[in-house]
C-alpha positions in Angstrom: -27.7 -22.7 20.0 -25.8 -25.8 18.3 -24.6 -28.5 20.1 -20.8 -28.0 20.5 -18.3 -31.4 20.5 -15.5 -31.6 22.9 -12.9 -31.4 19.5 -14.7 -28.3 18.9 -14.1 -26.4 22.3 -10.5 -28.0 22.3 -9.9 -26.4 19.1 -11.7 -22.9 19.9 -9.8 -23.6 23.2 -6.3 -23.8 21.0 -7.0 -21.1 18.7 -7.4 -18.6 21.9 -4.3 -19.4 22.9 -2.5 -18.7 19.3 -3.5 -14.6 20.3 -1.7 -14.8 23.7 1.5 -15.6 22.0 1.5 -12.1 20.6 0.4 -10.5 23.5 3.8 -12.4 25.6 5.9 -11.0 22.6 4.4 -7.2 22.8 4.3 -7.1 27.0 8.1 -7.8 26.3 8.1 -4.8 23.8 5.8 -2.7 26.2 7.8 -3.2 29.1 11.3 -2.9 27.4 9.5 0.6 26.0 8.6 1.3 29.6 12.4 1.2 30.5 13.7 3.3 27.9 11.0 5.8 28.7 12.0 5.5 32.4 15.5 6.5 31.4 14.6 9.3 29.4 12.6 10.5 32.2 15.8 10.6 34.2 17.7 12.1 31.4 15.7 15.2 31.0 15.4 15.6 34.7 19.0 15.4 35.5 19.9 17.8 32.3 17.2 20.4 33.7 19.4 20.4 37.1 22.5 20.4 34.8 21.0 23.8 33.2 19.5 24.9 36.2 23.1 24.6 38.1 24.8 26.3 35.2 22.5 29.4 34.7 22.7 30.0 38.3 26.6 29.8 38.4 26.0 27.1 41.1 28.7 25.0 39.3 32.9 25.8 38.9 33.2 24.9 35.0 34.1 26.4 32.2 32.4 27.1 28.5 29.4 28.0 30.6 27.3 29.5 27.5 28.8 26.4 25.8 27.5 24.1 28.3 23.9 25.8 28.4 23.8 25.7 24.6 24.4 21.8 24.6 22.0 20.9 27.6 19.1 23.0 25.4 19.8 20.6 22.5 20.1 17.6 24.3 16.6 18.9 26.0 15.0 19.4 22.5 15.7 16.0 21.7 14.8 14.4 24.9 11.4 15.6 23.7 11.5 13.8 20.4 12.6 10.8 21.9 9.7 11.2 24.5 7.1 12.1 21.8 8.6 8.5 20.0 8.2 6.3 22.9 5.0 7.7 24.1 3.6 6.7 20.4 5.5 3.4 20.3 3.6 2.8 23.9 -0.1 3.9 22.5 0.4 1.2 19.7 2.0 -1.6 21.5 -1.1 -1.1 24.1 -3.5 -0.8 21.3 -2.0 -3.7 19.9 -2.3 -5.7 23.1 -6.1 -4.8 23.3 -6.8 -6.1 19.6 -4.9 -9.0 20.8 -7.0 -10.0 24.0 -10.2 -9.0 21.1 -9.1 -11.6 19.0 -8.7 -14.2 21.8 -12.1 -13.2 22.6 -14.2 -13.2 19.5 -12.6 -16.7 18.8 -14.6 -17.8 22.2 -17.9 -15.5 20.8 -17.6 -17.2 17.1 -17.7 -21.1 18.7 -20.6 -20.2 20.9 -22.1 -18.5 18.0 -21.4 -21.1 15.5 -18.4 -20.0 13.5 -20.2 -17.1 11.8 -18.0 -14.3 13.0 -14.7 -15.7 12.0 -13.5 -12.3 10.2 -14.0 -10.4 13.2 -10.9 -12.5 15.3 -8.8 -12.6 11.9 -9.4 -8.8 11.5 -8.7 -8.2 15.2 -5.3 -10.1 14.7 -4.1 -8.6 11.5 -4.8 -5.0 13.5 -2.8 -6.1 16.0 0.0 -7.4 13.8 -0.3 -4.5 12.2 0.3 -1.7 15.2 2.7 -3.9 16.7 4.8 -3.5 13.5 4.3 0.2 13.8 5.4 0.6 17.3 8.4 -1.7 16.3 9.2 0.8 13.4 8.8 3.8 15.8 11.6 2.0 18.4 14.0 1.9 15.6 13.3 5.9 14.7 13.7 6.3 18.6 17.0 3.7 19.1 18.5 6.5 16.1 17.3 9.4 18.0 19.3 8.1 21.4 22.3 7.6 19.1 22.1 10.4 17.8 22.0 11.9 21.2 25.0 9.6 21.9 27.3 11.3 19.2 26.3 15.1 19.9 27.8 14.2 23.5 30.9 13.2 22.2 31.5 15.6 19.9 30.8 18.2 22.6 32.9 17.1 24.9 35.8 16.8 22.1 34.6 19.9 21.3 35.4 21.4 24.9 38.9 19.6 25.5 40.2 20.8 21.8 39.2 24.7 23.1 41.2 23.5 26.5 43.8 22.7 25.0 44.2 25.2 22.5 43.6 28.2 25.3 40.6 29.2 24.0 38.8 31.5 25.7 34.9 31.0 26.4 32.8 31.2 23.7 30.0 33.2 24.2 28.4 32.6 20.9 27.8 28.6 20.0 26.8 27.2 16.5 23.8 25.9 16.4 23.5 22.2 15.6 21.2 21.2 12.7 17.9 20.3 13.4 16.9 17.0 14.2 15.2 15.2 11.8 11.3 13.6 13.0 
């Protein structure tokens, strides 16, 4: 094994560290992810109750069938928007582990002489790369919620304009258009 300088193992010392910038900015993504998966969890647990109530007659309202109809689409797409953020967290982890690889190899290629240098810079531009990914598949998951965010309104516009018009309960409700993936 080569005789390694201390400027060598400063600078293998300095290019580990480069790595754990990345992995400070993804744990921010992964826990920020972690929240909005959190609050989807709640969301589709407080809309199962909301259905629950309903189908039972446990709750004085009216547009019942209305009601149902819009808790089963919100409930379809609290499913794409948990599909979306359990991908997004696969990558950003994945991305982390290439991450801590990279740090890592740099150490291994010192010791070993500076022969393995495309391993770390392949590690890192995998890493770069998935990270990227999960950031695109938080911005198809941030439309999905606002998305979401509109069909509310437009429901409940929906119910006071049948309020105030005397409308009577539908019992039939148009479908929404898909949502698209």
């Amino acid at each position: 094994m080569p005789a390694v300088t201390p400027s060598e193992t400063y600078a293998t010392l300095s290019a580990m560290i480069t790595p754990a910038l990345f992995m400070t900015a993804t744990g921010s993504l992964i826990i920020s992810t972690s929240n909005r998966m959190s609050r989807i969890v709640d969301r589709i647990r407080q809309l199962n109750l909301e259905g629950d109530e309903l189908g039972r007659g446990a709750r004085a309202v009216d547009f019942v069938d209305d009601r149902l109809e819009h808790v089963a689409v919100q409930l379809d797409r609290m499913v794409v928007r948990s599909d979306l953020i359990r991908k997004t967290l696969t990558l950003l982890y994945l991305a982390m582990a290439l991450y801590v690889g990279t740090s890592l190899s740099l150490a291994v290629n010192a010791l070993l002489g500076g022969w393995l240098l495309v391993v770390p810079t392949t590690l890192a531009i995998l890493g770069v790369g998935l990270m990227l990914a999960g950031c695109v598949q938080l911005i198809r998951e941030a439309n999905v919620a606002l998305r979401n965010n509109r069909l509310e309104i437009l429901f409940y516009q929906k119910l006071r304009y049948q309020r105030a018009s005397g409308a009577a309960p539908a019992t039939e409700v148009a479908t929404p258009p898909p949502l698209r993936r």
